[in-house]
N, CA, C and O atoms as a Tripos MOL2 file, in Angstrom:
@<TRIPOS>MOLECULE
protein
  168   167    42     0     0
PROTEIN
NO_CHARGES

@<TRIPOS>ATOM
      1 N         -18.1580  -24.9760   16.6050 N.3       1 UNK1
      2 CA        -17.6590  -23.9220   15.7660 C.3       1 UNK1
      3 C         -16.5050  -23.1980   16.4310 C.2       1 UNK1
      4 O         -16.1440  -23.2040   17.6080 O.2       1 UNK1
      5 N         -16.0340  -22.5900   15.3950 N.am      2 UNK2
      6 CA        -14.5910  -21.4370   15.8590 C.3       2 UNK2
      7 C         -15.1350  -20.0810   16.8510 C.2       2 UNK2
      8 O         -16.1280  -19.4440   16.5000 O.2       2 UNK2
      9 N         -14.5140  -19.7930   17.8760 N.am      3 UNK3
     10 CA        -15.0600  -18.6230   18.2330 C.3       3 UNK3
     11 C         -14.1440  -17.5550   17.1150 C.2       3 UNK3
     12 O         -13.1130  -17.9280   16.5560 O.2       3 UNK3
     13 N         -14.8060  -16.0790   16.9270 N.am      4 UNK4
     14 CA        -14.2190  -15.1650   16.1780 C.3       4 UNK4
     15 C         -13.3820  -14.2130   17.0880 C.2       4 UNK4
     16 O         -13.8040  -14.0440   18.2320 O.2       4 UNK4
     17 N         -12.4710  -13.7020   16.7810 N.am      5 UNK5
     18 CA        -11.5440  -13.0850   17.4120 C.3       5 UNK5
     19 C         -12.6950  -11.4590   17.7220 C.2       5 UNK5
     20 O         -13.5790  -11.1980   16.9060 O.2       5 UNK5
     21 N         -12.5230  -10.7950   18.6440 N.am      6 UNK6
     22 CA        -13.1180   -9.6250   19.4490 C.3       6 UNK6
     23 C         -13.1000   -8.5540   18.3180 C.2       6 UNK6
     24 O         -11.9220   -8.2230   18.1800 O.2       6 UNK6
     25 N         -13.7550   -7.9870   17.5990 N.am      7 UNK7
     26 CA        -13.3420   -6.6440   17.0740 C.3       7 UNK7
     27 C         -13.7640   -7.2330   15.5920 C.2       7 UNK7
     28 O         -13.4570   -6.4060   14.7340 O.2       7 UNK7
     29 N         -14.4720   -8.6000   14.9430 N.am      8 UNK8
     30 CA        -13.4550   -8.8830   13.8100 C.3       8 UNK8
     31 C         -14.9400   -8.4970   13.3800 C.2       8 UNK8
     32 O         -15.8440   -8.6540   14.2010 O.2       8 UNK8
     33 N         -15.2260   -7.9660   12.0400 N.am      9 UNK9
     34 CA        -16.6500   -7.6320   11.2610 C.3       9 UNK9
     35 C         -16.7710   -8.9450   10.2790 C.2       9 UNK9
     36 O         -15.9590   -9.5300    9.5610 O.2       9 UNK9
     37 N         -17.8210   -9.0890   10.5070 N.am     10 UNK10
     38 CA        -18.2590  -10.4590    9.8520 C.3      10 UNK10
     39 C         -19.1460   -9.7030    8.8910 C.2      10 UNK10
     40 O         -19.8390   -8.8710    9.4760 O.2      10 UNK10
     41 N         -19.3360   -9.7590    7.4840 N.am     11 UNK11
     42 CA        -20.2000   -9.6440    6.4650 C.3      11 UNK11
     43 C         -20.6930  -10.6570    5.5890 C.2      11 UNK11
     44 O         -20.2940  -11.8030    5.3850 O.2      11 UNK11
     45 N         -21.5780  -10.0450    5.1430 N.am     12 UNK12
     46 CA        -22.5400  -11.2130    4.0770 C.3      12 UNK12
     47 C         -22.3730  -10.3060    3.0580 C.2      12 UNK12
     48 O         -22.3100   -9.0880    3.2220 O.2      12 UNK12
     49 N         -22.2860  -11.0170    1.7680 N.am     13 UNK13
     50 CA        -22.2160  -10.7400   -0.1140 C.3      13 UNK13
     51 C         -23.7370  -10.0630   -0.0860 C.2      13 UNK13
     52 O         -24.7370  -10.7360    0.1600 O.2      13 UNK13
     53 N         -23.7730   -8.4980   -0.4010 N.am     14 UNK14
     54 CA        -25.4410   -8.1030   -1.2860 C.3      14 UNK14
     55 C         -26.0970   -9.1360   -2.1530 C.2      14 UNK14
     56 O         -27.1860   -9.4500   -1.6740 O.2      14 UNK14
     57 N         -25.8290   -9.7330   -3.1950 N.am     15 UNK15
     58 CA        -26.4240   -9.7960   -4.4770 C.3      15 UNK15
     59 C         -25.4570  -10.6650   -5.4610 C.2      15 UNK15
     60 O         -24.2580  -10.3900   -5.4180 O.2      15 UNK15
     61 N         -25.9380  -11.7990   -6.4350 N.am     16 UNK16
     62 CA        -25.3810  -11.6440   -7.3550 C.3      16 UNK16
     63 C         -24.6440  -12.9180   -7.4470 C.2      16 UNK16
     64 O         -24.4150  -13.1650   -8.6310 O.2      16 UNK16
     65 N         -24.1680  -13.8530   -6.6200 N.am     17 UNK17
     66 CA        -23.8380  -14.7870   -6.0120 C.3      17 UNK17
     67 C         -24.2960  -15.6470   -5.6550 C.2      17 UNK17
     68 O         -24.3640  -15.6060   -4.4260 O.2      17 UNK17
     69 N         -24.9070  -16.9500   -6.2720 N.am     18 UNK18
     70 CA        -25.8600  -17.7790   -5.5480 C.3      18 UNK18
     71 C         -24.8930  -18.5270   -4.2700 C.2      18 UNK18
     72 O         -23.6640  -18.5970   -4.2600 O.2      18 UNK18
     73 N         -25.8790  -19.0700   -3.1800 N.am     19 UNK19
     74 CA        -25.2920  -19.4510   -2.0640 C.3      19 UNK19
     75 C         -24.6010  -20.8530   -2.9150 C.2      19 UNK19
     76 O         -25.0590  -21.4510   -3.8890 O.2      19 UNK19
     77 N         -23.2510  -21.1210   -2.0870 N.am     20 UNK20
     78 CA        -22.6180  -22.4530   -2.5590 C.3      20 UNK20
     79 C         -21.9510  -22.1920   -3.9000 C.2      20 UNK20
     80 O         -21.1900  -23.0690   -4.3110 O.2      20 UNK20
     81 N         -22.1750  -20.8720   -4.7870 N.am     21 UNK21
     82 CA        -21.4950  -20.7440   -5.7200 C.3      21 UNK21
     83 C         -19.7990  -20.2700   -5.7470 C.2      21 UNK21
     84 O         -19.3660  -19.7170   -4.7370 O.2      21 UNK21
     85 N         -18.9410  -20.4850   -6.8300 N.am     22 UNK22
     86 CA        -17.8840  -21.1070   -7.0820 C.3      22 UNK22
     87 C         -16.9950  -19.4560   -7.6680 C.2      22 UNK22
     88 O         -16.9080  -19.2120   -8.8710 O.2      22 UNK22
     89 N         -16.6460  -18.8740   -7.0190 N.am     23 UNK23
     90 CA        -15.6730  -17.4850   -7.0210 C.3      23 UNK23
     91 C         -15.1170  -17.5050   -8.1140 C.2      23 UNK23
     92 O         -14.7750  -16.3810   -8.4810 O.2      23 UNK23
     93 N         -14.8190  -18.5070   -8.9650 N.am     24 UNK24
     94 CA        -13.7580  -19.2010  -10.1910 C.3      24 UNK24
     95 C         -14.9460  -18.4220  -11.4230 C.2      24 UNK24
     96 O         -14.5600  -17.6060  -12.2600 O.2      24 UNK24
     97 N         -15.8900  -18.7220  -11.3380 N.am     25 UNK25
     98 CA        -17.3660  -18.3360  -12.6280 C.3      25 UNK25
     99 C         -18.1940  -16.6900  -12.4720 C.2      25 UNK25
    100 O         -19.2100  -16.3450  -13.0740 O.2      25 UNK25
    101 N         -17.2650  -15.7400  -11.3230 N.am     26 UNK26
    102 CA        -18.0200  -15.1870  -11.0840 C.3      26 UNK26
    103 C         -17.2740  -13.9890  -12.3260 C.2      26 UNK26
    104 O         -16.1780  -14.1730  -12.8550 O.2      26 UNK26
    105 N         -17.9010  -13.1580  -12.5060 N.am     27 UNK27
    106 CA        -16.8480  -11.5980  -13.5770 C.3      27 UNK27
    107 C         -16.7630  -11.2550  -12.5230 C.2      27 UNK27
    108 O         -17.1100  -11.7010  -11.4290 O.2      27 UNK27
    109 N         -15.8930   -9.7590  -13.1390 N.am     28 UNK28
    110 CA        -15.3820   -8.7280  -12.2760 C.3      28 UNK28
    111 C         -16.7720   -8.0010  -11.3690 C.2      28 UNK28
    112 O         -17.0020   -7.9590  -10.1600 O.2      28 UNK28
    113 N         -17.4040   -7.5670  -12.3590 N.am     29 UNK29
    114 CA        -18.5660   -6.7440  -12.0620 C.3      29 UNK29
    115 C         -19.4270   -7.1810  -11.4330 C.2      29 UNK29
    116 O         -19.8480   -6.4720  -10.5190 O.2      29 UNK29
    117 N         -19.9140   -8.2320  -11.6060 N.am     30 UNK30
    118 CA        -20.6100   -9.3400  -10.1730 C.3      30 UNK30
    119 C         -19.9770   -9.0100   -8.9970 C.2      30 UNK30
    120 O         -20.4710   -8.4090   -8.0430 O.2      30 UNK30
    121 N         -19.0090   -9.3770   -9.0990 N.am     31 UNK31
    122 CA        -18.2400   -9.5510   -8.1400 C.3      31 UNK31
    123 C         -18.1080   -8.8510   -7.3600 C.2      31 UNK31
    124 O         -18.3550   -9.1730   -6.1980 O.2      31 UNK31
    125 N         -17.6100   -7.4570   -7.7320 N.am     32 UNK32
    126 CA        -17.7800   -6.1960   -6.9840 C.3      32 UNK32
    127 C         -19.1320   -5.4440   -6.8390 C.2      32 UNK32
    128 O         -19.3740   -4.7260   -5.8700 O.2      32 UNK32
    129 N         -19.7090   -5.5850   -7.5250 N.am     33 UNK33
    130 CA        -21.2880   -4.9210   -7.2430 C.3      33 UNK33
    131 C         -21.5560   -5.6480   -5.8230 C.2      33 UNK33
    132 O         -21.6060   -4.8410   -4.8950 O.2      33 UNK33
    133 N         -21.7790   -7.2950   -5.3770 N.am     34 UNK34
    134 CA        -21.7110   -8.0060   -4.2460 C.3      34 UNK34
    135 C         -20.8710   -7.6460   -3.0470 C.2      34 UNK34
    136 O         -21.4200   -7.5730   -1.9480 O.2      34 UNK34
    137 N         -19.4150   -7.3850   -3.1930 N.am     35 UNK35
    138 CA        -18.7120   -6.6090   -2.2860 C.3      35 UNK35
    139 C         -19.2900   -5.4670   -1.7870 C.2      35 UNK35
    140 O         -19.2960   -5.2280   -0.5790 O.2      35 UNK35
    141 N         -19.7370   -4.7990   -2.5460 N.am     36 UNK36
    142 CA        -19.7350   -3.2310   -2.6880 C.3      36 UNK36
    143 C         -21.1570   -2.8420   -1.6470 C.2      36 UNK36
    144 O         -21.2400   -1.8210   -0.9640 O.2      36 UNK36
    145 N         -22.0630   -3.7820   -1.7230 N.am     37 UNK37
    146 CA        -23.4800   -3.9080   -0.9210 C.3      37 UNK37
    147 C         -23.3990   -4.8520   -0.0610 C.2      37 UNK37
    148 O         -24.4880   -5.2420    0.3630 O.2      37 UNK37
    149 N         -22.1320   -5.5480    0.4980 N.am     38 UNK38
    150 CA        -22.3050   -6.5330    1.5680 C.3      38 UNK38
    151 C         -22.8210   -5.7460    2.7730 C.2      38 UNK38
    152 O         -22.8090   -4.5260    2.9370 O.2      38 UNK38
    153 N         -23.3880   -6.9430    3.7770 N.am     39 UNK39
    154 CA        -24.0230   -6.1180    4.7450 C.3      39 UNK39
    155 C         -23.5390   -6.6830    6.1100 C.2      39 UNK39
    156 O         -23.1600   -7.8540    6.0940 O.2      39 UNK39
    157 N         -23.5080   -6.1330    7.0720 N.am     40 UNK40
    158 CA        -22.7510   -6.7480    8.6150 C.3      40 UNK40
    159 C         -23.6080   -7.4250    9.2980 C.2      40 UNK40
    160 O         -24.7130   -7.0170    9.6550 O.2      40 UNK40
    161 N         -23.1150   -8.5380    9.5180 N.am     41 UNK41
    162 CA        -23.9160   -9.7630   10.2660 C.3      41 UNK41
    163 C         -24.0100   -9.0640   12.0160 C.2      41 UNK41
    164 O         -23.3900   -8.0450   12.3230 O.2      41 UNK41
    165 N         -24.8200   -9.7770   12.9220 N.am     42 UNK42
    166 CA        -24.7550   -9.5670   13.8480 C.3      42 UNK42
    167 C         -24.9600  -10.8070   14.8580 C.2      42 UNK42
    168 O         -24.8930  -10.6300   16.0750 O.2      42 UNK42
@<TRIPOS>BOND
     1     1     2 1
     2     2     3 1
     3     3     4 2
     4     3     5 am
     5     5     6 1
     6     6     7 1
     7     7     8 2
     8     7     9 am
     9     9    10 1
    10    10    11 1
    11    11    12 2
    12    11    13 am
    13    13    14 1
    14    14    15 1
    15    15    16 2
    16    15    17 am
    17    17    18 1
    18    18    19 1
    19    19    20 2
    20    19    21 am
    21    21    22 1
    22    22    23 1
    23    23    24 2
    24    23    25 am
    25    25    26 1
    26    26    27 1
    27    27    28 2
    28    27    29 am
    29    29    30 1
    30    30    31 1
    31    31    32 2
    32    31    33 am
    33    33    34 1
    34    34    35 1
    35    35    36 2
    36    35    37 am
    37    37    38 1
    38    38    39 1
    39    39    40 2
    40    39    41 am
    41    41    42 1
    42    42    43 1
    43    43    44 2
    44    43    45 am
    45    45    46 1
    46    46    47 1
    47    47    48 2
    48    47    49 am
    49    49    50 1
    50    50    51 1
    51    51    52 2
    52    51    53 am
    53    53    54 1
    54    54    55 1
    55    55    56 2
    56    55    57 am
    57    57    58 1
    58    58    59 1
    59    59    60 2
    60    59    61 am
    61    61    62 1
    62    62    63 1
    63    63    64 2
    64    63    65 am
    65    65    66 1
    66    66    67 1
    67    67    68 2
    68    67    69 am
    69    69    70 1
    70    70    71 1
    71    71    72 2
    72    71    73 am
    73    73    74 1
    74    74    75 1
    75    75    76 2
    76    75    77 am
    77    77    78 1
    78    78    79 1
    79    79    80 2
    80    79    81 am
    81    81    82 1
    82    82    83 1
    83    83    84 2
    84    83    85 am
    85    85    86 1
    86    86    87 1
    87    87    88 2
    88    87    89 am
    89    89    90 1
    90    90    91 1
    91    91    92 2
    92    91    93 am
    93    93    94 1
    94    94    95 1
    95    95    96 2
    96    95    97 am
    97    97    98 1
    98    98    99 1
    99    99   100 2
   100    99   101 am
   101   101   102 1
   102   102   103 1
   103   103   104 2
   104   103   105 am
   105   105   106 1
   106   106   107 1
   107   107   108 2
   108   107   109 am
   109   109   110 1
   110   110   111 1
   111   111   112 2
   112   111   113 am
   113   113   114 1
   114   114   115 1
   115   115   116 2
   116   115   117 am
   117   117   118 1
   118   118   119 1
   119   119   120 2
   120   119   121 am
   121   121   122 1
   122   122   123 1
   123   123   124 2
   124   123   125 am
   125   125   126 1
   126   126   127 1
   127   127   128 2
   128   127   129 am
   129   129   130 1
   130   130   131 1
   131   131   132 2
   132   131   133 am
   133   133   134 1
   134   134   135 1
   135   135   136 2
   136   135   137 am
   137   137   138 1
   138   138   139 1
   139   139   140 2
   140   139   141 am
   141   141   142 1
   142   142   143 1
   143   143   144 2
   144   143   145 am
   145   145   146 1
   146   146   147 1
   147   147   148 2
   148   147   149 am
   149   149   150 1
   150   150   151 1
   151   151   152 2
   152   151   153 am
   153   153   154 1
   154   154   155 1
   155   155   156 2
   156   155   157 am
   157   157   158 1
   158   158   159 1
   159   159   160 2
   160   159   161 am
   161   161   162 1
   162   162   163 1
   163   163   164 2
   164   163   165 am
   165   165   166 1
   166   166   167 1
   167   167   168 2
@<TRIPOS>SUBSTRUCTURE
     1 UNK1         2 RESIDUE 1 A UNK
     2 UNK2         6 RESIDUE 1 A UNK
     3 UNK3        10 RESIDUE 1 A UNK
     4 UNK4        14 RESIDUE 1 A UNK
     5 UNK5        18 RESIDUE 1 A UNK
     6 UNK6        22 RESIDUE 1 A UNK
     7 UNK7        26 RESIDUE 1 A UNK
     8 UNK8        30 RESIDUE 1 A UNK
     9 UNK9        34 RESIDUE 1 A UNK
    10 UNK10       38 RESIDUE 1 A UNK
    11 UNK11       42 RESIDUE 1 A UNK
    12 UNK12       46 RESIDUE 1 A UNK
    13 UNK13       50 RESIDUE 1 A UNK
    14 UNK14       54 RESIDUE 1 A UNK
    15 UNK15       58 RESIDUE 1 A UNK
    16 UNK16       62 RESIDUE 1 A UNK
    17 UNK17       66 RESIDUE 1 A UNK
    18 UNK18       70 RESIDUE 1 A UNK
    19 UNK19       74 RESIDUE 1 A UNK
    20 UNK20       78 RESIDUE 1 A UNK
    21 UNK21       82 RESIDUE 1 A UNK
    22 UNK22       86 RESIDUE 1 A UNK
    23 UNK23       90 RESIDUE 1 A UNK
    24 UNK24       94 RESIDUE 1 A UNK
    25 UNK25       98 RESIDUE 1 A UNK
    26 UNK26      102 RESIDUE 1 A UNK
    27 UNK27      106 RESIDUE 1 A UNK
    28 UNK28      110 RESIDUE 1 A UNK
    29 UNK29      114 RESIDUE 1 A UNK
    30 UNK30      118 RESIDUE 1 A UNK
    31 UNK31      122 RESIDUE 1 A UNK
    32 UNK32      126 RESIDUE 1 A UNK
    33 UNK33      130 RESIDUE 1 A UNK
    34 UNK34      134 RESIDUE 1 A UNK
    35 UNK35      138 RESIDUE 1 A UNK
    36 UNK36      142 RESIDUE 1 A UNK
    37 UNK37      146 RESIDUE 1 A UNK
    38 UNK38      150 RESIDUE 1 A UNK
    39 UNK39      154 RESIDUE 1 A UNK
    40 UNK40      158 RESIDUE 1 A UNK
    41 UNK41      162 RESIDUE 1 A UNK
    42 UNK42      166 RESIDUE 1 A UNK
């Protein structure tokens, strides 16, 4: 794997999004409700 550059925040999607699903099928409001509750990996 890639190492990540020092400082960089890695997040995961809340909700709303099945894994492997296709950004092209998603609405607005999905979309951002998922942004909006992502959570920081560690």
């Amino acid at each position: 794997g890639q190492l990540i550059r020092p400082f960089t925040k890695v997040t995961r999607i809340a909700f709303g999004l099945p894994m492997g699903g296709d950004l092209e099928y998603a609405d607005e409001v999905t979309l951002a409700r998922a942004l909006e509750g992502r959570r920081e990996l560690e």
